[in-house]
C-alpha positions in Angstrom: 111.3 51.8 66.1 109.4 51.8 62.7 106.7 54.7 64.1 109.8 57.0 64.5 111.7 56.3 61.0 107.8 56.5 59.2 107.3 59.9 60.9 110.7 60.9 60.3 110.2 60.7 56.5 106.6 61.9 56.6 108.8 64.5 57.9 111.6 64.9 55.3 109.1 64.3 52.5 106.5 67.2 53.8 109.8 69.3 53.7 111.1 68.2 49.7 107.1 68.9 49.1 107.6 72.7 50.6 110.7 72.9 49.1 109.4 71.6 45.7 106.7 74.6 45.8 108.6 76.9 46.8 111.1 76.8 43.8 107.8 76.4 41.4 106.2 79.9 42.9 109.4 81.5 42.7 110.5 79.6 38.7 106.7 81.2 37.7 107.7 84.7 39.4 110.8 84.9 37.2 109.2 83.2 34.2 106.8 86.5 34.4 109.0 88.5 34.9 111.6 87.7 32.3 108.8 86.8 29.9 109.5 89.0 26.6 107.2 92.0 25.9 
């Protein structure tokens, strides 16, 4: 029913949001990293 397709893409969208963080922690990491001295 709709309950189950509304959690399903609370689901998928709390995963994108992790996923989303992820690459931003791991774009600054490098971005320090590589950052000219």
């Amino acid at each position: 029913g709709k309950i189950l397709v509304c959690q399903q893409v609370s689901s998928d969208f709390t995963s994108m949001t992790a996923l989303f963080e992820d690459v931003n922690v791991m774009h600054q990491f490098y971005s320090t990293i590589l950052q000219p001295s």
